[in-house]
C-alpha positions in Angstrom: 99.3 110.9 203.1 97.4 108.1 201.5 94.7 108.2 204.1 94.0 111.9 203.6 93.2 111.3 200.1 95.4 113.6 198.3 97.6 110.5 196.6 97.0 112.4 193.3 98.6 114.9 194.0 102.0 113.9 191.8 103.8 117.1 192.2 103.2 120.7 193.6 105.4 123.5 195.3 106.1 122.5 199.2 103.8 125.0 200.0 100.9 123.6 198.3 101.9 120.0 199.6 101.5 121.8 203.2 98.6 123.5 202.6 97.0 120.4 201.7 98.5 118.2 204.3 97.0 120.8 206.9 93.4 121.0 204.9 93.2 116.9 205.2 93.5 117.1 209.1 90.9 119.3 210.0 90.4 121.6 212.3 90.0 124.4 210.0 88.8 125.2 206.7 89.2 123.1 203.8 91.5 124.7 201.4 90.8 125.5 197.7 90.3 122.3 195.4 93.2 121.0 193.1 92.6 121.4 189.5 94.3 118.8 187.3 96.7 121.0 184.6 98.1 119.2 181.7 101.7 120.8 180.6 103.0 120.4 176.9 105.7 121.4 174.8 106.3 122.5 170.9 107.9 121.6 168.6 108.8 118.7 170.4 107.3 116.3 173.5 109.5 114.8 175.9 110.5 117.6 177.6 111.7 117.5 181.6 109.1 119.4 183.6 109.3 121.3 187.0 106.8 123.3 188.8 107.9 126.0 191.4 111.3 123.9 190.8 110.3 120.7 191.5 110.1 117.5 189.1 106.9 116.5 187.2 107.7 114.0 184.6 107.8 114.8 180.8 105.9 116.4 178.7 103.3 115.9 178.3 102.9 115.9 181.7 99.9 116.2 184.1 99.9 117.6 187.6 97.3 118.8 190.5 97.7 122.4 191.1 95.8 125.1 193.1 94.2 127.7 191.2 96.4 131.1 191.1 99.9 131.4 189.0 102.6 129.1 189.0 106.4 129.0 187.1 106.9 126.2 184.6 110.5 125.5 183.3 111.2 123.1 180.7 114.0 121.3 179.5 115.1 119.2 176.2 118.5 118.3 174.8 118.8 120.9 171.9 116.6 123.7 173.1 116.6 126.6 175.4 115.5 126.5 178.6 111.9 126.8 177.9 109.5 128.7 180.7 106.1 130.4 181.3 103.9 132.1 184.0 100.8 130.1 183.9 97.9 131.2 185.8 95.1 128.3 186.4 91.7 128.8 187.3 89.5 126.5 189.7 87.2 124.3 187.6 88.1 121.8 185.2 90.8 120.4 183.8 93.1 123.0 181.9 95.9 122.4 179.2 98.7 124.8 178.5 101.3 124.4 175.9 104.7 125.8 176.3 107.0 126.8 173.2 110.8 125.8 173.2 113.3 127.5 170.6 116.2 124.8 169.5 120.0 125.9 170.1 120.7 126.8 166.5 123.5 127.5 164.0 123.5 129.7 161.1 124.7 128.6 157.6 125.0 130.9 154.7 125.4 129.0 151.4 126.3 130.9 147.7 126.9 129.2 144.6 128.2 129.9 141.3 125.6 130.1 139.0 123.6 131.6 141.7 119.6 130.9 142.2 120.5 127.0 142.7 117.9 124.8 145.0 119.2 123.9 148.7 117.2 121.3 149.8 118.4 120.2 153.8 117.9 116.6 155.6 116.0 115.3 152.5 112.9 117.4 153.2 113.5 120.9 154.9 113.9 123.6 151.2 116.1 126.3 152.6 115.3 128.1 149.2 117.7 128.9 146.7 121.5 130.6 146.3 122.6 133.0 147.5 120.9 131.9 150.9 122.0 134.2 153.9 122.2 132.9 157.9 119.4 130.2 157.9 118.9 128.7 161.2 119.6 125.1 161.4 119.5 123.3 164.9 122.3 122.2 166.3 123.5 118.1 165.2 124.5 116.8 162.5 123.3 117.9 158.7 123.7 117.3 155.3 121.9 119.5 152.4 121.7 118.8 148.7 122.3 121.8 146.4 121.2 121.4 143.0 120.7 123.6 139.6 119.3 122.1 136.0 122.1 120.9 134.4 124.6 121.0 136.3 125.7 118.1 138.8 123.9 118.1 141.9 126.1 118.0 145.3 125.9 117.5 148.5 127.4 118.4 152.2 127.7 117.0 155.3 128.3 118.9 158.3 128.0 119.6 162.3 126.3 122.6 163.6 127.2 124.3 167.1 125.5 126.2 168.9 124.9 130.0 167.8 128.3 129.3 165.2 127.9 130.9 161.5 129.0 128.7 158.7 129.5 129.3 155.2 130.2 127.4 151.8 130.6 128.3 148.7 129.7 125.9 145.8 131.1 126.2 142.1 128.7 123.7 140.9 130.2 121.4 137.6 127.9 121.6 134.5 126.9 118.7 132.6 129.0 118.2 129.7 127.1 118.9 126.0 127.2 117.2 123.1 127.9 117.9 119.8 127.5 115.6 116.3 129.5 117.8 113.4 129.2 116.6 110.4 131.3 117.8 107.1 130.5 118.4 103.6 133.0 116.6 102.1 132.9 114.4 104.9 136.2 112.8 106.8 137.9 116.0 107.6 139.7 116.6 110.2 138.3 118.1 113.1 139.9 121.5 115.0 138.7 122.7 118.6 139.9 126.1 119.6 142.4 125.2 116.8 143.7 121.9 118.5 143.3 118.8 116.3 141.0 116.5 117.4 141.3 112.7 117.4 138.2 111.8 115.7 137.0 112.7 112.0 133.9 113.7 110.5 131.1 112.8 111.1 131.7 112.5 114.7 129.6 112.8 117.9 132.2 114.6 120.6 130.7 115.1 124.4 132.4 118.6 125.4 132.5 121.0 128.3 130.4 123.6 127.9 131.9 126.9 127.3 132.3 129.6 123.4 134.2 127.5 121.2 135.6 127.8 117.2 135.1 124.9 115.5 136.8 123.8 112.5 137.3 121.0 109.9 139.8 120.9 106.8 140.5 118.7 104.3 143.1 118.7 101.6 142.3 120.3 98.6 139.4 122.4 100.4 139.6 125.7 102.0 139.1 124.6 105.8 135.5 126.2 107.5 135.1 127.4 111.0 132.5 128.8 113.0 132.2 130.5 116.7 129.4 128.3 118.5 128.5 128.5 122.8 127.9 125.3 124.0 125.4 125.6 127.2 125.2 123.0 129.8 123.7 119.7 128.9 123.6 121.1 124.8 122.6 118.7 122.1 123.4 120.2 119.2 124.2 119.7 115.5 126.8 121.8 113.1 127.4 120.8 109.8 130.3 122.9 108.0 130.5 123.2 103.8 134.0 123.2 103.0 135.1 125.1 99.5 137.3 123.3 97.2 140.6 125.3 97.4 144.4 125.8 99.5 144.8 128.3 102.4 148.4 128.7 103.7 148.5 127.3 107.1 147.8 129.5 110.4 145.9 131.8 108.0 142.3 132.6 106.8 141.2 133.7 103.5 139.9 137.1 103.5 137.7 137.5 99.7 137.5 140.1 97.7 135.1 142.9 97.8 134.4 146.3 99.4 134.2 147.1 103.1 133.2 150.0 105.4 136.4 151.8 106.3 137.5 154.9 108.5 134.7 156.2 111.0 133.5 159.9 111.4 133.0 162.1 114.2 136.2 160.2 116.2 139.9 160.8 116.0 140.5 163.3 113.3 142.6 160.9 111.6 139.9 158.6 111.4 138.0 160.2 108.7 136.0 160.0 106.1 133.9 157.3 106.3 133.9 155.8 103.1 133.9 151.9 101.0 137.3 151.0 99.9 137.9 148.0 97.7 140.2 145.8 98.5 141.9 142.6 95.9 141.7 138.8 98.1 144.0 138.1 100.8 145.3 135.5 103.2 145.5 137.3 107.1 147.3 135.1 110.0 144.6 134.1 112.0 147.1 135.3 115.4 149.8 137.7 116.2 153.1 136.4 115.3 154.2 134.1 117.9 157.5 134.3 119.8 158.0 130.2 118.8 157.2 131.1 115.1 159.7 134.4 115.1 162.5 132.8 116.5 162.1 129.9 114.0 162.8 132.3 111.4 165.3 134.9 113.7 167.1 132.0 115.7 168.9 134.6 118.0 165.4 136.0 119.6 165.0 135.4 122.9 162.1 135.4 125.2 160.7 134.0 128.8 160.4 130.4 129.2 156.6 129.4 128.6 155.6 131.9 126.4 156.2 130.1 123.0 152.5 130.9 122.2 152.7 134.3 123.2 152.9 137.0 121.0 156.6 138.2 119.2 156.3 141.8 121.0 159.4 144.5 121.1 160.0 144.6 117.6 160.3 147.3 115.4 158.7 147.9 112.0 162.4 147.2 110.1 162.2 143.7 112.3 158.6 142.7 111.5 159.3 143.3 107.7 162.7 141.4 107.7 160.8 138.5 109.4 157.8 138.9 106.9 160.1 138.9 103.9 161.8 135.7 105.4 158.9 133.9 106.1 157.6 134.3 102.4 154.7 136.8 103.1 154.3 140.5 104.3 152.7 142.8 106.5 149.0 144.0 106.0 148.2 147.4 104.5 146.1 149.4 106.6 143.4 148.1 104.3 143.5 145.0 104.7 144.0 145.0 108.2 141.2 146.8 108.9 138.8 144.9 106.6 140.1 141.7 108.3 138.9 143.0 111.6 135.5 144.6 111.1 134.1 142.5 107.8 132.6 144.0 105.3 130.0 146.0 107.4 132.4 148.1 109.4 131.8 146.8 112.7 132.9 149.2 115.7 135.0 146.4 117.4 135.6 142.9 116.2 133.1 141.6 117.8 130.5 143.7 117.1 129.3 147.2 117.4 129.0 147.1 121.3 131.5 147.4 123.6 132.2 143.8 125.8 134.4 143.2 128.6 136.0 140.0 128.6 136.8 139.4 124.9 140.3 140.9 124.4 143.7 141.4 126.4 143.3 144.9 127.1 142.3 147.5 129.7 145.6 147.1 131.6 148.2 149.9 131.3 149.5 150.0 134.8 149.6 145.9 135.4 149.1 144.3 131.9 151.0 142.1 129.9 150.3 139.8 126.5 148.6 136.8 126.9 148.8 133.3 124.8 147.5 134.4 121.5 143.8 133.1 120.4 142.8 132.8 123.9 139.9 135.3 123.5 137.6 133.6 121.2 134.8 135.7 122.2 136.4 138.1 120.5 137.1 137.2 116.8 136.6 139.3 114.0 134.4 138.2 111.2 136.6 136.7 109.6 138.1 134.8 112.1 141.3 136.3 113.2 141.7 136.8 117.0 143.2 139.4 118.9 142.6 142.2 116.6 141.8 144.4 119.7 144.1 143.1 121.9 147.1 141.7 123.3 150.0 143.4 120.9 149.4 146.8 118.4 150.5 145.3 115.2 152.7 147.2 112.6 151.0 147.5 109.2 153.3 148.4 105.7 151.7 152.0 105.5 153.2 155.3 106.1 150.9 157.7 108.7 148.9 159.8 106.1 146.0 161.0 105.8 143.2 159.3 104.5 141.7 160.3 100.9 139.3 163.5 101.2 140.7 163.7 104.5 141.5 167.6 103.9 143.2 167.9 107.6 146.9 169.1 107.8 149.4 167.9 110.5 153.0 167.4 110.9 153.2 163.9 111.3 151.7 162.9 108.3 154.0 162.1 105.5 156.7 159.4 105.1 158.3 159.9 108.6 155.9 157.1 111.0 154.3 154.1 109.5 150.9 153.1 111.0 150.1 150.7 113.7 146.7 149.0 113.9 144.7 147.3 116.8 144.9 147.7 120.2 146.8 146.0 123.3 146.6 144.7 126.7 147.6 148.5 127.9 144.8 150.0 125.8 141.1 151.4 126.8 138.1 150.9 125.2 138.6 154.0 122.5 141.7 152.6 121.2 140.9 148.9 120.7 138.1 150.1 118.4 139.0 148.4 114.2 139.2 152.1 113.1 141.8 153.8 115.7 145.3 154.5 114.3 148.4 155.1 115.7 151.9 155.5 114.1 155.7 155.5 115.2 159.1 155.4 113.7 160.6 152.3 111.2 162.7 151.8 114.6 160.9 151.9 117.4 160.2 149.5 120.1 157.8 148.5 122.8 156.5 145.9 125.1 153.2 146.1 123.0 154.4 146.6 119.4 153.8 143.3 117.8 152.3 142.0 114.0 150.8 139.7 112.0 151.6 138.9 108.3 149.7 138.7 105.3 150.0 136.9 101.8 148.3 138.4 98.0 146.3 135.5 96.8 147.6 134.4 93.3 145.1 134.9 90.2 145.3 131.9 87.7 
């Protein structure tokens, strides 16, 4: 063929290569002339080329073909067969680019906090959680996910072709820090009512989350206050202790007049009015089943659940145990003014309903819970579960309120009044001014208590 002069052409269908074979021998007409066609591919070069199914090179490869249309398949490791119709016209040299689609995967990645950055092979940003069957070719990958202030992480993994992945990422925030300081200063120090090694003033590096902290020292009345520590917190509390003696487990409640009773809810409710009511010391909890059976050794109760409220007992039990234990139950009073402060607050918390912040909700399913375990949901004067867990007996008999002209047969001395609400109540009933009632002897799974002491006048 060399002496025909058609040595450049590298690769064409036989049928061209005959035509052209024939054309160089003469005898006839000379057959159309070659046009040199240059053949790439994206994203990617290297690609195997063939031409009417014959070989020619790799991309970017060039080849002498006769004008009119011709098939062009491609193939590369990693991609789909790649292919086109091109149609070249006589005249000069042409150039047509061919597009491959890579064999690809699909990962879907979610993270708890959500909106975090996912950042693939060190450069590709696949945008941010939750992130929802993004293509990734197939091969090995790694991807970084990362959200301010929390610890960034990574993962490593193989993708197959057309297989869906998913991951899930609860990403760890970065621990905050917190420098209390006391007034007087060397007090002990009280997380979530555990004691703490250290002793004010101290610098403590803590998870972030809603905490109470506390500091006491003796002779001092020991201070507390609710505070949410976010991730990567620097923050500074400084607590004013006043001089003073608080029986242990409980929290001074001062003198003064609070908003009690509500209007316009349960007739029993009503009025709405300002009682006064002398200083008293509240437990900060429900009795506990550990501190019940200290005092009535033959109670028994499931293993694990020393920190859980006392719960079955009857009013006749809770007073014997109060009058044992030195102290008494709450009036109605005082109970309520230790769970919605002076202001009258709907719900310990606040005046706005919150899921989350009490053991209730759960009539069907429920059961108490370890006591203080809802911090979010403390009263103003920091007692906890006052909307929750147990419904706690109070010393009063079910009557009505003063100028509370309403007439029904179960008030008088027959029931005494229960406060609070429990982990089988709804929203209605966990509110600081709901009442119920039962008899002296009656007993349920969520009939707990708490105790009270007067605080002695000099």
């Amino acid at each position: 063929m060399r002496r025909f002069g058609v040595w450049r052409i590298t690769l064409a269908s036989a049928a061209i290569a005959v035509s052209l074979v024939l054309a160089g021998c003469g005898g006839g007409d000379k057959g159309p002339a070659l046009v040199q066609v240059t053949i790439k591919s994206e994203p990617e070069q290297g690609a195997e080329v063939l031409v009417a199914g014959l070989q020619a090179g790799l991309t970017p490869a060039t080849v002498q073909l006769e004008p009119g249309m011709a098939d062009v398949v491609l193939k590369l490791e990693g991609y789909k067969l790649g292919s086109d119709r091109i149609h070249v016209e006589s005249g000069p040299p042409q150039e047509f680019t061919i597009a491959m689609r890579p064999l690809v995967g699909y990962v879907t990645i979610e993270s708890v906090p959500s909106g975090a950055r996912v950042v693939a092979d060190g450069s590709l940003d696949l945008g941010v959680t939750p992130i929802y069957s993004a293509e990734l070719p197939v091969g090995e990958h790694s991807y970084e996910i990362s959200y301010d202030n929390y610890h960034t992480e990574s993962k490593t993994f193989e993708v197959q072709e057309d297989f869906k992945y998913r991951f899930n990422h609860e990403l760890r925030p970065q621990n905050a820090t917190l420098r209390l300081t006391s007034r007087p200063s060397g007090a002990a120090i009280y997380i979530n009512g555990q004691k703490q090694t250290e002793t004010t003033p101290a610098k403590l590096e803590m998870k972030p989350g809603l905490f109470v902290v506390s500091v006491y020292a003796e002779g001092y009345v020991q201070e507390e206050e609710k505070i949410e520590l976010k991730p990567n917190d620097d923050r500074d509390l400084a607590l004013t202790m006043r001089e003073g003696d608080v029986p242990p487990g409980m929290v001074l409640v001062p003198a003064g007049e609070f908003v009690m009773g509500a209007d316009g809810r349960a007739p029993d409710e009503s009025p709405l009015r300002k009682v006064y009511v002398e200083a008293f010391y509240i437990d900060k909890t429900e009795v506990t089943n550990a501190q019940y059976k200290a005092v009535i050794p033959e109670h028994a109760y499931p293993a694990g659940q020393d920190d859980f409220p006392v719960s079955n007992v009857s009013w006749n039990e809770a007073v014997k145990f109060a009058s044992l234990a030195g102290k008494r139950l709450p009036t109605e009073e005082e109970w309520e003014k230790a769970a919605r402060g002076n202001e009258g607050l709907e719900y310990p918390w606040g005046n706005e309903y919150a899921d989350g912040v009490a053991n209730m909700g759960n009539p069907d399913t429920g059961a108490t819970e370890k006591v203080g375990k809802y911090i979010a949901g403390m009263s103003p004067f920091g007692c906890l579960d006052m909307a929750g867990n147990v419904v706690e007996w109070t010393q009063n008999w079910y009557e009505a309120y003063p100028g509370n002209n309403q007439v029904t047969k179960e008030y008088g001395q027959i029931f005494r009044s229960l406060r609070g609400g429990s982990f089988a109540s709804d929203r209605f009933d966990v509110r600081c001014a709901r009442r119920r009632f039962d008899k002296m002897d009656a007993k349920r799974p969520e009939y707990g208590f708490r105790c009270v002491m007067s605080v002695k006048h000099d």
